[in-house]
C-alpha angles and dihedrals in degrees: 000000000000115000090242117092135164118270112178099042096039117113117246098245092048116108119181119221119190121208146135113247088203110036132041114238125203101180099053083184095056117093090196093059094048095060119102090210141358105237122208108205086209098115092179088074097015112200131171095215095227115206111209097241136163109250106230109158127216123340097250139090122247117279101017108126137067097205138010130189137175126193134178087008099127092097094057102056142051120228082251089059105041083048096051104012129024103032084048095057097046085054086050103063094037113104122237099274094018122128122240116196131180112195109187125169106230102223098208103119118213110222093017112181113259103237088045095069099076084061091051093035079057095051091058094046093059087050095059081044093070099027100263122128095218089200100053091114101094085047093052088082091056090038076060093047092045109041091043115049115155092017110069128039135158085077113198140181137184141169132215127193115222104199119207096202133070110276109186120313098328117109090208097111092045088063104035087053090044087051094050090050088049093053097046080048110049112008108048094003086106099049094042090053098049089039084063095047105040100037093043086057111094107242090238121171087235138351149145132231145208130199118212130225082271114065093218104066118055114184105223120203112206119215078255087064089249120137129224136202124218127182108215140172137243123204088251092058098046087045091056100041083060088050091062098035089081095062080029092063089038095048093050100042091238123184138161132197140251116218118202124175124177121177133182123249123233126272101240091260091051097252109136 
């Protein structure tokens, strides 16, 4: 959670408690200790930058609360921690008859323009780079199910359709399109765009490049005097492929899914 919060909007019986489900820290001030990895955005030689920490949980005792949700969290975790760690904890400080509930966008896009999917293929790519399935969100009800066998029950799914493209007179899906843009823009646009570059380069002992008139297309000559083709892309392109993504998606009708599943906990002699 970051150490920002709201003030003036938040209600007057909210407290905010910052923690790390997966690491002990030990300097709740430090930003650095705070962080679940270290990521190197160096996708030639791709590292996590593990830091050796004492796993703790979070900072609560057992049963302590009514009801527990987490929402957006899919970038954070790999498939090993929300099974271990993650989904258990959640269980943990859930009292006996409380409710648990996990709400993720799935950010697989129907109708997805075609020239849009390299961006979102990257964007997976990146996710398998640092050890995180991006489209976890539809399995999180049967990690639930699984991890947790003899201590939840009252099981639920549902499925809501975000739609990208004007319906009636809503701007929902104005904004849920302009949300998804942004975040293509801002928060992983980094990430998407030197995931392109640097995995679409041959891994090659030496070499040496040259870059054509056009930006997008290197010419590669291997130590066997081959060359090699690689389709790359510049800032401007990816920037105007996002400019068009907003009629695009229109256009096209596209929509995703949230996924939101929510379950019981047990009553302490396992009746339901």
């Amino acid at each position: 959670m970051v150490p920002t919060y709201p003030l003036e909007i938040k209600p007057f019986n909210t407290t905010f408690v910052q923690s790390n489900i997966l690491f002990e820290t030990n300097d709740h001030n430090s930003s650095d200790d705070n962080k679940p990895f270290d990521v190197e955005f160096n996708l030639r030689r791709p590292s996590l930058g593990k830091k050796e920490r004492k796993s703790s949980g979070l900072p609560f005792q057992a049963n302590t609360f009514d009801f527990v949700h987490l929402q957006n969290a899919a970038f954070n975790f790999t498939e090993e921690q929300w099974q271990n760690k993650v989904i258990p904890e959640l269980v943990r400080v859930t009292k006996v008859g409380g409710w648990i509930e996990l709400c993720e966008v799935d950010p697989k896009i129907v109708n997805l323009p075609t020239k849009f999917s390299k961006l979102y293929e990257a964007y997976l790519k990146f996710g398998r780079l640092i050890g995180v399935n991006l489209e976890i969100a539809p399995c999180l009800g049967e990690m639930l199910k699984s991890y947790c066998a003899g201590q939840l029950a009252d099981f639920h799914h549902k499925i809501q359709t975000l739609v990208h493209y004007d319906h009636g007179s809503s701007r929902v899906g104005v904004i849920t399109r302009e949300n998804f843009i942004q975040f293509y823009r801002r928060t992983v646009g980094p990430m998407i765009l030197e995931t392109i570059n640097n995995c679409s380069m041959p891994q090659l002992s030496s070499f040496k490049g040259k870059e054509k008139e056009d930006a997008s297309l290197v010419e590669i000559t291997s130590d066997d005097g081959a060359v090699i083709q690689s389709t790359t892309m510049t800032q401007k392109e990816y920037n105007e492929m996002l400019d068009s993504a907003d009629e695009d998606w229109k256009k096209n009708e596209c929509y995703n899914d949230m996924h939101r599943f929510y379950a019981r906990k047990f009553v302490s002699n396992g009746q339901t």
